[in-house]
C-alpha positions as CSV (number, residue, x, y, z in Angstrom):
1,X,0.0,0.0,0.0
2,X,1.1,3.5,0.1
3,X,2.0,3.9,3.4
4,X,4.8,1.8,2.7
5,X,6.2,4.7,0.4
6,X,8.8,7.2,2.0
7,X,7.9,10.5,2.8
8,X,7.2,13.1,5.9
9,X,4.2,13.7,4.2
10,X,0.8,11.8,4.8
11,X,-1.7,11.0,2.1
12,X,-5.1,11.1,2.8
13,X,-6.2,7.7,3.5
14,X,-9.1,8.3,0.8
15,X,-11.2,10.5,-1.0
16,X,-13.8,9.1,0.1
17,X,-15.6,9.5,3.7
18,X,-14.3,6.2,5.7
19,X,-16.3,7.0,8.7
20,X,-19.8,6.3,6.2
21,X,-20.4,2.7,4.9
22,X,-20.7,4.1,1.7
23,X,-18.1,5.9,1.8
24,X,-16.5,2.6,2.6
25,X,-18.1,0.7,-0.4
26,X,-16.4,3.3,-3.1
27,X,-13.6,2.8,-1.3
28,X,-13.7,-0.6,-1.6
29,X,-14.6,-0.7,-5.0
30,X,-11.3,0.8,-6.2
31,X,-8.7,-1.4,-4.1
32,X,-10.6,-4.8,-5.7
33,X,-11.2,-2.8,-9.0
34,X,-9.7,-5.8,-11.6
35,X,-8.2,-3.3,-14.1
36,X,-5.5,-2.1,-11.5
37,X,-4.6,-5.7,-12.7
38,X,-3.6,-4.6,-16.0
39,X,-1.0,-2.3,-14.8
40,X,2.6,-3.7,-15.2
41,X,5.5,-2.7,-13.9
42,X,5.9,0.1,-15.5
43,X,2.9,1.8,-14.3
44,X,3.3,0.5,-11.4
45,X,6.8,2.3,-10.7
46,X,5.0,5.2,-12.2
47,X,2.3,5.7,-9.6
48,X,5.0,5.2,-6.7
49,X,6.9,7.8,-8.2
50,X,3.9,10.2,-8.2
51,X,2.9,9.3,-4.5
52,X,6.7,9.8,-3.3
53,X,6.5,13.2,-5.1
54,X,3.3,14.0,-3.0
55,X,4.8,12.5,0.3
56,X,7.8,14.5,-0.3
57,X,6.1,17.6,-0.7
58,X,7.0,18.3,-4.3
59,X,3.2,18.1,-5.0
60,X,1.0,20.5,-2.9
61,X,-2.5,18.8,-3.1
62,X,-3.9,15.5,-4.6
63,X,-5.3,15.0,-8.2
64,X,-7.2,12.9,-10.0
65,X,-4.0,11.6,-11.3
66,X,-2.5,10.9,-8.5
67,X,-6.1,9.3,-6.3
68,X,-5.8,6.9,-9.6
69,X,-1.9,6.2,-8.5
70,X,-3.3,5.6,-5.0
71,X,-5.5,3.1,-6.4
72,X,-2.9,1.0,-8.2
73,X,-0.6,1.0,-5.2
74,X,-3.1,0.1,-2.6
75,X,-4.6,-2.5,-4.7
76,X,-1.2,-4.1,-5.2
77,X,1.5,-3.3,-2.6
78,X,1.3,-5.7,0.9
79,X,1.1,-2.6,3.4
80,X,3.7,-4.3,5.9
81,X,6.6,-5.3,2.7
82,X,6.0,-3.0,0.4
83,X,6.6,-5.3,-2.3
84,X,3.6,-6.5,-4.9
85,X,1.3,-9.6,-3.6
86,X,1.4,-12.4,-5.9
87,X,-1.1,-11.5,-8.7
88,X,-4.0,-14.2,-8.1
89,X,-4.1,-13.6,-4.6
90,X,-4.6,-9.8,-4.4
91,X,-8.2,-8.3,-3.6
92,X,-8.4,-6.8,-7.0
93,X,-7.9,-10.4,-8.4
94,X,-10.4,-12.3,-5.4
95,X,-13.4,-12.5,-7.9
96,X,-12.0,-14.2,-10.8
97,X,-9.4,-16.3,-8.5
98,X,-12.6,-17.8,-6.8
99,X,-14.9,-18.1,-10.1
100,X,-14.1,-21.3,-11.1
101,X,-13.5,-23.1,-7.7
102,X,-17.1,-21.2,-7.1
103,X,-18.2,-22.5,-10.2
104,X,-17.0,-25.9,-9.5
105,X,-18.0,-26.2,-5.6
106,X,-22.3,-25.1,-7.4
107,X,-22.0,-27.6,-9.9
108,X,-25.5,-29.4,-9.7
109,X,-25.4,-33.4,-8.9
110,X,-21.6,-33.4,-7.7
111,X,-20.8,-36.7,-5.5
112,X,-18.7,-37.0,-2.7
113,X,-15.9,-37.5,-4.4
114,X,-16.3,-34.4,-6.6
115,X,-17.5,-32.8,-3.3
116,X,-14.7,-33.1,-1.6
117,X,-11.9,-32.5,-4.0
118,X,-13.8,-28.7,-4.9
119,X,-13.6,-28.3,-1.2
120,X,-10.2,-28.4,-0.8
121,X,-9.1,-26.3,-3.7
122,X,-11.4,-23.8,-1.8
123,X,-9.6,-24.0,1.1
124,X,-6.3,-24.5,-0.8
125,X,-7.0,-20.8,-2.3
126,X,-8.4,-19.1,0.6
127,X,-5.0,-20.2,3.0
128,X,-3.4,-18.7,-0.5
129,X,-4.8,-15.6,-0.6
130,X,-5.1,-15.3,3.5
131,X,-1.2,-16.0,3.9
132,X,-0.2,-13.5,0.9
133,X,-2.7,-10.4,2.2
134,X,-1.9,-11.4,6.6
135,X,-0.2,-9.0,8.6
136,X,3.3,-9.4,8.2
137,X,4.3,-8.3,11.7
138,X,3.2,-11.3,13.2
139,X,3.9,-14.1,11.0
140,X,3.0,-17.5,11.3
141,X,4.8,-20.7,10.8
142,X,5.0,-22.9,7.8
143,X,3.9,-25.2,10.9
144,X,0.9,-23.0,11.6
145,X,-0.3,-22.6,8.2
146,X,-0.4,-26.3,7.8
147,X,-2.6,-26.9,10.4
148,X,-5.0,-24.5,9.6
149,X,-5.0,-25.3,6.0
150,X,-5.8,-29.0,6.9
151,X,-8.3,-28.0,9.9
152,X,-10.4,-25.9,7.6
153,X,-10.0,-28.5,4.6
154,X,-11.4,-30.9,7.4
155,X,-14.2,-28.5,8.4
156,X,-15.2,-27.9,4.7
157,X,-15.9,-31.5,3.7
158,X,-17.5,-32.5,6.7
159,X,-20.1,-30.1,6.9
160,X,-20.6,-30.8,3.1
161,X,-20.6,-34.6,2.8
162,X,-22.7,-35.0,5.9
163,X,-25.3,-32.0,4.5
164,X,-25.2,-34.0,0.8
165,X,-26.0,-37.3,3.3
166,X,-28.7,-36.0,5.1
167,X,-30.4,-33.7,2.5
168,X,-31.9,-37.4,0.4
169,X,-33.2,-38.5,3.7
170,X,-35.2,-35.5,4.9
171,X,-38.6,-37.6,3.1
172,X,-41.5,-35.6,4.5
173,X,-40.0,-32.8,2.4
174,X,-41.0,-32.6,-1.3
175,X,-38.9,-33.2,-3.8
176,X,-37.8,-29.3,-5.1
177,X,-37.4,-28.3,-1.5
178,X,-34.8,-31.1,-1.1
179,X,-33.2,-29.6,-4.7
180,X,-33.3,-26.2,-2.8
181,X,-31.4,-27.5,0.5
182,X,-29.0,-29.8,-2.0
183,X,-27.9,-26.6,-3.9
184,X,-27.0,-24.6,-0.5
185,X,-25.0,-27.1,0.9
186,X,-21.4,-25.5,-0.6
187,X,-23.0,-22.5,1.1
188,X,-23.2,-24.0,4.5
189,X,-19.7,-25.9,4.5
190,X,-18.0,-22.7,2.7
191,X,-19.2,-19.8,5.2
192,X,-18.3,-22.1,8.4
193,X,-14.7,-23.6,6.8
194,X,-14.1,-19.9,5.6
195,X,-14.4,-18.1,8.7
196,X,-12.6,-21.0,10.6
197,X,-10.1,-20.2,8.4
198,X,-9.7,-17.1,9.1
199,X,-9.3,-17.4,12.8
200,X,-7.0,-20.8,12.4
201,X,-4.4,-17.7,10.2
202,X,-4.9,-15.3,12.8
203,X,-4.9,-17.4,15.9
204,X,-1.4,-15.8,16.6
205,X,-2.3,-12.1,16.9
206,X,-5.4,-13.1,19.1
207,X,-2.7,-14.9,21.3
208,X,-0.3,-12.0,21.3
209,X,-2.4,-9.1,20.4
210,X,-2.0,-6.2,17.7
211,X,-0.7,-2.7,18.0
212,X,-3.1,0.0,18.9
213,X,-2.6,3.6,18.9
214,X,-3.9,6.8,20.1
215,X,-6.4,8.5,17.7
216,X,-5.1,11.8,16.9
217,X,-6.5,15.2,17.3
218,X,-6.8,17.8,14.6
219,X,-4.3,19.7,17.3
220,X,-1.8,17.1,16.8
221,X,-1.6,16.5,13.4
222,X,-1.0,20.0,13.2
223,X,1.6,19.7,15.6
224,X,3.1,16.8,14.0
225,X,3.8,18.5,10.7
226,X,5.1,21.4,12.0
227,X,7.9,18.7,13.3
228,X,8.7,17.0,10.0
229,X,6.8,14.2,11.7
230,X,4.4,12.0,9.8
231,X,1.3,10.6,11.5
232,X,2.8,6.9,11.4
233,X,5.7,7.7,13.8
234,X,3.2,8.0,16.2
235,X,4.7,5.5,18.9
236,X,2.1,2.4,19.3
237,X,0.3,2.1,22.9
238,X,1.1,-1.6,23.3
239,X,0.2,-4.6,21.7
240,X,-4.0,-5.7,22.7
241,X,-5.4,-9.1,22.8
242,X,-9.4,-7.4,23.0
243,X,-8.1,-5.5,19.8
244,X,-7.1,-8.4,18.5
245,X,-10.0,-10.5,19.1
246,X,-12.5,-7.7,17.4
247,X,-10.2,-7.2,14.5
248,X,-10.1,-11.5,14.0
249,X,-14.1,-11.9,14.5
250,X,-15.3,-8.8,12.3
251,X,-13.2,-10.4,9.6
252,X,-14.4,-13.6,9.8
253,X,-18.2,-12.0,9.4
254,X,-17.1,-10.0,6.5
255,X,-16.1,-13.5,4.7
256,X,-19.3,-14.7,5.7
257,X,-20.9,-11.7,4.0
258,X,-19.0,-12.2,1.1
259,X,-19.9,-15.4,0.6
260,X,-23.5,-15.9,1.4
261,X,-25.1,-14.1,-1.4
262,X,-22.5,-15.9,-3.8
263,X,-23.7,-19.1,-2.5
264,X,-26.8,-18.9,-2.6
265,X,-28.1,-16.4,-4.8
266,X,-26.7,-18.1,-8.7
267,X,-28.1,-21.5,-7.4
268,X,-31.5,-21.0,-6.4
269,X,-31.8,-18.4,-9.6
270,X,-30.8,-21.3,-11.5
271,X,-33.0,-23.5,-10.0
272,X,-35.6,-21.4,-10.9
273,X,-34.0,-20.8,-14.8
274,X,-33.6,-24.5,-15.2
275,X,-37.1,-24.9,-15.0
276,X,-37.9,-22.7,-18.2
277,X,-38.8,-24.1,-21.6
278,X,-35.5,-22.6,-23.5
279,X,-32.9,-23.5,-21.5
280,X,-34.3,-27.3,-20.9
281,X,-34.0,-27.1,-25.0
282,X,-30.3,-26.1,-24.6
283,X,-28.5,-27.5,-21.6
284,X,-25.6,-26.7,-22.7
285,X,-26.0,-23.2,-21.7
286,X,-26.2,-23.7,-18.4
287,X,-22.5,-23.9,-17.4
288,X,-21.8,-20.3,-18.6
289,X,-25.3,-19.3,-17.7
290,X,-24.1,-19.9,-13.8
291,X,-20.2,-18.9,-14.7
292,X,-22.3,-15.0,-15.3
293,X,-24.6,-15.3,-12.4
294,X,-21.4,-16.2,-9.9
295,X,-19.5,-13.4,-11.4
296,X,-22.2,-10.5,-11.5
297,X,-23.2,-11.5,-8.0
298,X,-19.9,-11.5,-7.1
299,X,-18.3,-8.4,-8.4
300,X,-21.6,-6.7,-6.4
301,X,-21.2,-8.2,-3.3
302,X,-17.7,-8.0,-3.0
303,X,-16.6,-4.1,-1.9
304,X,-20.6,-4.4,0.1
305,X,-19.2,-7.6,2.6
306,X,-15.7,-5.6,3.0
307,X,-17.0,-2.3,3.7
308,X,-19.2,-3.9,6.5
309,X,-16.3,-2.7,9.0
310,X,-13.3,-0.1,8.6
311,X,-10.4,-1.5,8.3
312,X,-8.9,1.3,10.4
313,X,-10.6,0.3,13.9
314,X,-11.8,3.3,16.6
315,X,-12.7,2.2,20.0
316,X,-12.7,3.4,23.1
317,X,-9.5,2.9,25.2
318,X,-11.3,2.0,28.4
319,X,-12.7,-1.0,26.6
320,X,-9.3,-2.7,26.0
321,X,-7.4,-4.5,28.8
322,X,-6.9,-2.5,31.7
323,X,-3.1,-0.7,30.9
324,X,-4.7,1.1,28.2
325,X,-7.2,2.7,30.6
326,X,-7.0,6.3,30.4
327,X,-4.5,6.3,27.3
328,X,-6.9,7.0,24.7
329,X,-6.4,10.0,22.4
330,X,-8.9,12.2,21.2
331,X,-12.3,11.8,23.0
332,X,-10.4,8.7,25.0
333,X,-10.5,6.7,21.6
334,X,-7.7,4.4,20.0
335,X,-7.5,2.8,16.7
336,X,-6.2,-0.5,15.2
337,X,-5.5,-2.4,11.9
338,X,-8.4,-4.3,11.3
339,X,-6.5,-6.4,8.3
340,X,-8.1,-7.5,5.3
């Protein structure tokens, strides 16, 4: 991200209002836009360029030009290296990454074997793209990763082999309602495996807890910049295990977000499209026919589930263990990376 660019000189963290869930959305929108995909090297190196000339004071206010460079860095620097994330595994890539294992796991009349092997190149991709995008200041063991890999692999195919079981033998129900539950069973064993998975990768900083910091007045950024100083030499408060445990949790709901209406809105639309005259006449639409519905739903739902929380935290000191008491910054409030 940018914030791993030198410079005295902060840049705003967007131009958009972070403190509104819209504001968060638009936001959103532009770190997984795909086209900041399409930007090589090159144009990478060229928007760095124009946020060190900001940072370094050589450019006096932000443009359009350079709230586009913004964009490409953020969507494709890791915040803690500074270095680019492997392509498939950035947030600008998540949607098309995910479309065919999505594709793949809401396939219609899979069996267990099929099952199983779609939900472990799931999880194989979401330990992927969770180890490139985790916080690099706490990182965790080839060891670690292992275990949550196969603990959420495990998780995954449990919850969908025993739902695919169970579904046949629920007889009192009619037949289409069984087709209903049958299609929402990835659903179930995604949104449980995929927010395990998130707290088996983060297990660490809950153990250790995460920096926090005071929240700053307008006073002392002022203050700050009349020293040369930039607002991320601000010296952290201590390391929180509360912090930690919010930051974890709200991230594990915003993968649930993310993938409940991509679960379960293409296959019960196509349920209801497979019913119709045209498409029974040409069956062989109905692989790209769901390939569209994943990816529309997807690319909509995406910035909403991610936007559900800022990832820069406020919350009141007094709430955290008891040495922050009293430590707070302005109106007793600190703030915290939330991660991604």
């Amino acid at each position: 991200m940018s914030a791993s660019i030198p410079g005295d000189r902060e840049l705003p963290d967007s131009q958009y209002d972070l403190s509104t869930y819209w504001g968060r959305v638009r936001h959103t929108a532009g770190i997984t836009d795909p086209r900041t995909l399409l930007v090589g090297k090159t144009g990478l190196e060229q928007a760095k360029e124009a946020i060190k000339a900001y940072k370094q004071g050589k450019v006096k206010e932000m443009t359009p030009e350079l709230w586009r460079a913004k964009k490409v860095v953020d969507a494709t620097l890791h915040p803690d290296t500074g270095k680019p994330v492997l392509l498939p595994f950035r947030m600008s890539c998540f949607v098309l990454s995910n479309l065919v294992v999505t594709a793949g796991m809401l396939t219609p009349g899979l069996g267990t074997t099929g099952t199983i092997l779609w939900q472990v190149a799931n999880q194989s991709l979401n330990v992927a793209i969770n180890n490139a995008n985790a916080n690099k200041s706490s990182p965790l063991s080839w060891g670690k990763v292992a275990q949550s890999y196969f603990l959420a692999v495990g998780a995954s195919c449990s919850v969908a082999v025993g739902l695919n079981s169970l579904v046949p033998r629920l007889r009192r129900l009619s037949p289409s309602t069984r087709l209903v539950l049958g299609r929402l069973v990835p659903f179930a064993a995604v949104a449980s495996a995929g927010a395990l998975n998130v707290f088996l990768m983060r297990g660490e900083e809950m153990r250790t807890g995460i920096d926090v910091y005071p929240v700053l007045s307008e006073a002392d950024k002022r203050r700050l910049a009349a020293e040369g100083r930039a607002e991320s030499d601000v010296a952290s408060l201590g390391r929180s295990r509360k912090a930690a445990t919010l930051a974890v949790g709200e991230t594990a709901l915003s993968r649930v977000l993310n993938s409940s209406p991509i679960m379960v809105i293409p296959p019960l639309v196509l349920v209801r499209l497979q019913r119709a005259e045209w498409l029974r006449r040409n069956p062989r639409l109905t692989l790209p026919l769901n390939l569209g519905l994943i990816l529309a739903t997807s690319y909509a739902v995406l910035p909403l589930a991610l936007a559900a929380f800022p990832q820069r935290q406020r919350i009141a000191a007094d709430s955290l263990e008891e040495e922050f008491h009293g430590k707070g910054g302005d109106g007793g409030m600190v703030v915290f990376n939330r991660g991604i």
